[in-house]
C-alpha positions as CSV (number, residue, x, y, z in Angstrom):
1,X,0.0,0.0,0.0
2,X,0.9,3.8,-1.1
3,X,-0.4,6.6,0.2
4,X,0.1,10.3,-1.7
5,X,-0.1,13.4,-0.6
6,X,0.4,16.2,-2.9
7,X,1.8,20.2,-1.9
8,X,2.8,23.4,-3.2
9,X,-0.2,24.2,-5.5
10,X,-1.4,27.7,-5.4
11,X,-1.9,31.3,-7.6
12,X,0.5,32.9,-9.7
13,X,1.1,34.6,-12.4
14,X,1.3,34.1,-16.4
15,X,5.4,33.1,-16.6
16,X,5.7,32.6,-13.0
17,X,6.8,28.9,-11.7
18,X,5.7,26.6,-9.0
19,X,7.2,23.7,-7.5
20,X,5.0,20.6,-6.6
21,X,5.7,17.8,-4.0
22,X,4.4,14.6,-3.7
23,X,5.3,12.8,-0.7
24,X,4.9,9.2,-0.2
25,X,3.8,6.7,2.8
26,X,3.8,3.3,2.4
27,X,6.7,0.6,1.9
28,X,8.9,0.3,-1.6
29,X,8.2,3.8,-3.2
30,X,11.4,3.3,-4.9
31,X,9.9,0.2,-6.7
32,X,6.9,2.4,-8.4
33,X,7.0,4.5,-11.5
34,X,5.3,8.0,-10.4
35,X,3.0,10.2,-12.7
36,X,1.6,13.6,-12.8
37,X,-1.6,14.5,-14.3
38,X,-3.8,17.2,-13.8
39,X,-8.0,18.0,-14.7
40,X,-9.4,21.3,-15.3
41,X,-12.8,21.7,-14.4
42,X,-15.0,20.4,-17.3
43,X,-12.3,18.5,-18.8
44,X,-10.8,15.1,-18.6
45,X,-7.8,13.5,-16.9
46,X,-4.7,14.4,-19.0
47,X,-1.2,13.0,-18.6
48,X,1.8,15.1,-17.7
49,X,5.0,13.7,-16.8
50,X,6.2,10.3,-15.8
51,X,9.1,8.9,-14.1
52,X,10.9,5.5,-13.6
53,X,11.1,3.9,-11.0
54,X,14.9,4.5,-10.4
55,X,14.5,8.1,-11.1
56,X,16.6,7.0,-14.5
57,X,13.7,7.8,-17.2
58,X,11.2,10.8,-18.0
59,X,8.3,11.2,-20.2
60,X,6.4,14.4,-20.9
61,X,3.7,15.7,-22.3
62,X,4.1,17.9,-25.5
63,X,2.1,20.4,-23.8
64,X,4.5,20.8,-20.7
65,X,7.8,19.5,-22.6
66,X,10.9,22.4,-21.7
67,X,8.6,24.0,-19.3
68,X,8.0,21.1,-16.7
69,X,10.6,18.9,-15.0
70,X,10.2,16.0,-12.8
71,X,12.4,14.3,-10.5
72,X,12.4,12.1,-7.2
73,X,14.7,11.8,-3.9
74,X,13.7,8.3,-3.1
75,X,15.4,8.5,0.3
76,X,13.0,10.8,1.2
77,X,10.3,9.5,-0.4
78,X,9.5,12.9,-2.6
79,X,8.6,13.5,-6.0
80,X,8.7,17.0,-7.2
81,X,7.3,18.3,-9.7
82,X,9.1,21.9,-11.1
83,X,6.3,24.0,-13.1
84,X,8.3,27.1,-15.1
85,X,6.8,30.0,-17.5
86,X,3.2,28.5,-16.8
87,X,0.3,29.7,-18.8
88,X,-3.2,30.4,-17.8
89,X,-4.1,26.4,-19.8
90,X,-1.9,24.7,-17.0
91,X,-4.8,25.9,-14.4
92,X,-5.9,22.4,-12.8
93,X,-5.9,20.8,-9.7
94,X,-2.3,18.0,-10.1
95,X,-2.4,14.7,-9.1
96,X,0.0,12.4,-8.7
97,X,0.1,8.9,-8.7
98,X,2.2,5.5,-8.3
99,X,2.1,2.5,-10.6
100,X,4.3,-0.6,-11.0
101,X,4.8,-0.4,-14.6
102,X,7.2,1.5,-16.2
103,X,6.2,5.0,-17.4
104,X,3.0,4.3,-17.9
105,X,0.7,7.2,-19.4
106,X,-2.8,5.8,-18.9
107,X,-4.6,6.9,-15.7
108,X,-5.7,3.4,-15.4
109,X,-1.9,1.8,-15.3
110,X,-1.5,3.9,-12.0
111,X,-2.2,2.0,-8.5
112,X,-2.5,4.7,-6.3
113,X,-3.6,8.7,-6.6
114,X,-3.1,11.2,-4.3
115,X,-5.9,13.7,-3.4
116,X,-4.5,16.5,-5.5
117,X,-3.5,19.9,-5.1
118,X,-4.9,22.8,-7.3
119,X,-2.9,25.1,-9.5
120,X,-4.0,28.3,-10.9
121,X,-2.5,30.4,-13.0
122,X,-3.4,34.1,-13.8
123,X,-3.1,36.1,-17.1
């Protein structure tokens, strides 16, 4: 069992950045892949970033490509997620989320979600 808890969502401004934790309880985080996605009201689920396991591999979205970057400390069990020159479309509330396979993409490869943490960004 995993448990999630996402941080560090808040308001800012057009071209301004944010920095997201997640921060995870349970036993072998450093055995599951972790994701970021994020929903904007009246939208659906949409991937962001992805990374292994390990920490060695990354995916991203083409939307967020050069503007996000992910990364983990699994000593500390964190995954951050660094959010530079955001734009008024990256308003949503972030979750992330564990899963055993690789980098998967699909919501429905991940095991466990956090409750989220909302981002908004002003023009």
């Amino acid at each position: 069992q995993v448990q999630l808890v996402e941080s560090g969502g808040g308001l800012v401004q057009a071209g301004g950045s944010l920095r997201l934790t997640c921060a995870a309880s349970g036993r072998s985080f450093s055995n599951y892949a972790v994701g970021w996605f994020r929903q904007a009201p009246g939208k659906e689920r949409e991937f962001v970033t992805a990374i292994s396991a390990a920490g060695s591999a990354t995916i991203y979205a083409d939307s967020v490509k050069g503007r996000f970057a992910i990364s983990r400390e699994n000593a500390k069990n964190l995954v951050y997620l660094q959010m530079n020159s955001l734009k008024p479309e990256d308003t949503a509330v972030y979750y992330c989320a564990a899963a055993t396979e690789f980098l998967p993409r699909r919501g429905n490869d991940y095991d466990y979600w956090g409750q989220g943490t909302q981002v908004t960004v002003s023009s």
